[in-house]
C-alpha positions as CSV (number, residue, x, y, z in Angstrom):
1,X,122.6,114.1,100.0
2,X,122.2,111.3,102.7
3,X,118.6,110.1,103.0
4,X,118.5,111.1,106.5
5,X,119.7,114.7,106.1
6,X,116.9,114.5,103.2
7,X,114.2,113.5,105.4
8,X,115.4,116.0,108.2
9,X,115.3,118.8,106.1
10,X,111.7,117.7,104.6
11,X,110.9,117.2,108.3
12,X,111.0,120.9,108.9
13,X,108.5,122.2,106.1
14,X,105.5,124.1,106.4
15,X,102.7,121.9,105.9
16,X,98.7,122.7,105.8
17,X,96.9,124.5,108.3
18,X,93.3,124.6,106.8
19,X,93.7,121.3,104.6
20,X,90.6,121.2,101.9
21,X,88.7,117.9,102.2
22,X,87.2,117.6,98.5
23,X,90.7,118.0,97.4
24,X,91.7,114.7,99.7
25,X,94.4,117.4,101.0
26,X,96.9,115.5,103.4
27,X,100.4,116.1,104.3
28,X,103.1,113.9,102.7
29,X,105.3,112.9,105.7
30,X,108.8,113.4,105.8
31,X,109.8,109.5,106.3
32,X,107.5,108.6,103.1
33,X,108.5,111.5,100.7
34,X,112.3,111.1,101.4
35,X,112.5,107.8,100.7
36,X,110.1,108.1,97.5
37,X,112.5,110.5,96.2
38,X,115.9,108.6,97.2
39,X,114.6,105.4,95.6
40,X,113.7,107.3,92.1
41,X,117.2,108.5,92.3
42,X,119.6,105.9,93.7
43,X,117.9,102.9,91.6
44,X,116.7,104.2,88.5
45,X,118.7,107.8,87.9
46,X,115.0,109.5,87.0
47,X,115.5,112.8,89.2
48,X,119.2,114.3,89.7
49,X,119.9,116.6,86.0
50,X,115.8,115.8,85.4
51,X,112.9,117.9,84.9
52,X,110.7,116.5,87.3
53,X,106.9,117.9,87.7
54,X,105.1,117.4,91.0
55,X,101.5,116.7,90.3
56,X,98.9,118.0,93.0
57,X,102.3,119.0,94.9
58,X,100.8,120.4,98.3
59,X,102.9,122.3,100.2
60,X,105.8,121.2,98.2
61,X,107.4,118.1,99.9
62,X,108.1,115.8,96.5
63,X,109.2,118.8,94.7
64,X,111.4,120.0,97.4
65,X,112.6,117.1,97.7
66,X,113.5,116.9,93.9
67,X,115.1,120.0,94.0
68,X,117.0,119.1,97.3
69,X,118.4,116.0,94.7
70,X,119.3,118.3,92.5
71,X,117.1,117.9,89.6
72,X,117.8,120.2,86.7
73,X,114.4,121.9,86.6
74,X,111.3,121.2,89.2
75,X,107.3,122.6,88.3
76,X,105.0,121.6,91.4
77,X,101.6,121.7,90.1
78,X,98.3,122.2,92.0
79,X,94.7,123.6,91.6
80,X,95.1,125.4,95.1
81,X,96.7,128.7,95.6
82,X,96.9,128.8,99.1
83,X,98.9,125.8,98.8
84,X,101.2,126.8,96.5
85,X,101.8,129.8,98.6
86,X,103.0,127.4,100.9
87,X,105.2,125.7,98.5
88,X,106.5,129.2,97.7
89,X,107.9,130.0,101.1
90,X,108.6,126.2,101.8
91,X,111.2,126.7,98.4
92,X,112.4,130.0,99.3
93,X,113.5,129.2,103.2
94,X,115.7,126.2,101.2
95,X,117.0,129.1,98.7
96,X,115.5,126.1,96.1
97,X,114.3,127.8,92.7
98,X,111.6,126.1,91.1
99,X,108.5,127.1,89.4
100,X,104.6,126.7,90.9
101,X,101.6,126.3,88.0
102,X,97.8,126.6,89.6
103,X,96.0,124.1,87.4
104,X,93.8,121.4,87.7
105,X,95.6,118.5,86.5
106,X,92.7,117.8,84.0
107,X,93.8,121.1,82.1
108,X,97.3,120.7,82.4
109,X,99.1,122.4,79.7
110,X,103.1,122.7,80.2
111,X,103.1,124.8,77.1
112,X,106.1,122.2,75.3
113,X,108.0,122.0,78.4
114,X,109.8,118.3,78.3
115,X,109.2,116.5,81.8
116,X,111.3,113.6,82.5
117,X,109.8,112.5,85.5
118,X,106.6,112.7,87.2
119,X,106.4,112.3,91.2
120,X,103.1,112.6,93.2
121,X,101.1,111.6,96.5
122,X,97.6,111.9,94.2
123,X,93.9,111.8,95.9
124,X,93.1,108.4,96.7
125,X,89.9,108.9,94.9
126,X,87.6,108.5,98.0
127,X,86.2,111.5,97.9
128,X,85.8,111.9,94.0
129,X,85.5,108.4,92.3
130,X,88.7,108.3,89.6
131,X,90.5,111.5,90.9
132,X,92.9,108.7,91.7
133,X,93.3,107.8,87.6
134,X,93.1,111.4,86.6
135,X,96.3,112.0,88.0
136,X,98.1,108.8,86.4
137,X,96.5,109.1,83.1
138,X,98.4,113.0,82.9
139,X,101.6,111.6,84.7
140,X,102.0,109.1,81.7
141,X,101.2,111.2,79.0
142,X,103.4,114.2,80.4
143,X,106.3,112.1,81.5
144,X,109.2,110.5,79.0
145,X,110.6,108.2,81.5
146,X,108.6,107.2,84.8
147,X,105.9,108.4,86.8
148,X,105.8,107.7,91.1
149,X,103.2,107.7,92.9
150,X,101.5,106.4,96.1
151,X,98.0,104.7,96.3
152,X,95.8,103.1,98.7
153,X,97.1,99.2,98.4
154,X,93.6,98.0,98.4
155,X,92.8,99.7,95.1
156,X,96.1,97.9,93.6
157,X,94.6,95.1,91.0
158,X,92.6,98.4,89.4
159,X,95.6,100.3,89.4
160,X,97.5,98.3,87.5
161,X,94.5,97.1,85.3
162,X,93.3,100.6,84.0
163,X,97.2,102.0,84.0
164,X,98.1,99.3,81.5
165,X,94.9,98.8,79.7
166,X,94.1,102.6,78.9
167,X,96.7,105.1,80.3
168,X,99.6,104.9,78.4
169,X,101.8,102.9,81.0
170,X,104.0,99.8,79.3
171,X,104.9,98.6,82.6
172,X,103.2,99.9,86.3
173,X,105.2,97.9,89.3
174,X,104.9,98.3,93.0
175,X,108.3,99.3,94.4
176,X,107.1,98.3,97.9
177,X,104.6,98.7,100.1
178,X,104.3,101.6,103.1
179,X,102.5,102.6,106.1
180,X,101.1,106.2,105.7
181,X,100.4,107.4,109.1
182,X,97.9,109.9,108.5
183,X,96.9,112.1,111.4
184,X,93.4,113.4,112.4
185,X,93.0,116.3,109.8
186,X,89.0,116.7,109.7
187,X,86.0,117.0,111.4
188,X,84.7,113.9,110.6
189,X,88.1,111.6,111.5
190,X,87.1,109.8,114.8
191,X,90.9,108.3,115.7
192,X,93.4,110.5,116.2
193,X,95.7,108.8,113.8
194,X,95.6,106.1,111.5
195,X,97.9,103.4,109.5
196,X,96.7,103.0,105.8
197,X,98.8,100.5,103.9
198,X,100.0,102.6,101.0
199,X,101.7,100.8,97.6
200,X,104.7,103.2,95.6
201,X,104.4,102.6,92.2
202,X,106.4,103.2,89.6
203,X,104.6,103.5,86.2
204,X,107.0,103.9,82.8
205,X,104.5,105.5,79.6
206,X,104.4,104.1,76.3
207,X,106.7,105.7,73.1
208,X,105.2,108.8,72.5
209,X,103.6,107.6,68.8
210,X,101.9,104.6,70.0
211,X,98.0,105.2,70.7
212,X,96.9,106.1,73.7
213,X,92.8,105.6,74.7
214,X,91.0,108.0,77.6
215,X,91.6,106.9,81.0
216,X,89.0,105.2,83.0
């Protein structure tokens, strides 16, 4: 699939219409999550015959977009049902099949389900100190071969810090860094939009039987 017909079809998703502000819950944009998912695939070969899990996955958009690339098997994971709802009808308009858990990520069981690869657009941690580390500490014990994910750029030195130092990553590079153009969603945003510079990581775990310490 052409990364424009990927990004037009991601275009056309349902997104949310009461967004949850404790959960930091804001729509991943079409132009970001296409060409998240087109990099993971085109240099690295981590989602097309994968099982990829979408942590915290929203309406859907990275695991649509997975299953759009024809990974082998796609779980989109979040602690909100009325989100995965969403995800639900977003996958079923695409005729995609994939499978919706409601969890929160800290309880994450996959019940010996092998993920390959991770992908996820995770709370920044702004409104919950560390949600931000919660959600890469279970990528990189969950995935076998890399885990993607976005992040606020000023929070990068921590990032990679903490990821190496206690969350099972052997290497955590930025792929590049992006503008997320994040619209007015709540009461309490004054501008109607805003740019925040935004890195895409990509974090690859440890061998499974080397130790791993708690996240923090």
């Amino acid at each position: 699939m052409k990364l424009k017909q990927l990004e037009g079809l991601l275009g056309e998703l349902q997104q949310f219409t009461r967004p949850k502000v404790e959960l930091e819950q804001y729509a991943t944009g079409s132009h970001i999550a296409s060409r998240m998912l087109y990099t993971a695939e085109n240099s690295f070969d981590d989602i097309t015959g994968k099982v990829v899990a979408d942590f915290g996955c929203g309406c859907g958009t990275l695991a649509v977009a997975s299953s759009l690339l024809d990974a082998e098997h796609v779980v989109g994971i979040d602690i909100d049902p009325q989100c995965l709802e969403l995800a639900q009808e977003n996958a079923a308009d695409l005729e995609l099949d994939m499978d919706l858990i409601q969890c929160d990520i800290k309880n994450l069981n996959l019940r010996g389900l092998l993920v390959d690869t991770v992908v996820m657009n995770p709370p920044f941690g702004t409104s919950r100190k560390g949600a931000d580390m919660e959600f890469i500490s279970m990528g990189l014990k969950v995935a076998r071969r890399a885990v993607y994910s976005l992040h606020k750029t000023s929070t990068r030195e921590h990032i990679k810090k903490v990821a190496l130092r206690n969350c099972n990553a052997i290497s955590a590079e930025v792929l590049c860094e992006l503008r997320y153009n994040l619209p007015q969603t709540y009461k309490f945003h004054r501008q109607k939009e805003v740019d925040i510079a935004v890195d895409f990581w990509r974090f690859v775990p440890r061998a499974r039987h080397e130790a791993v310490q708690p996240c923090v």
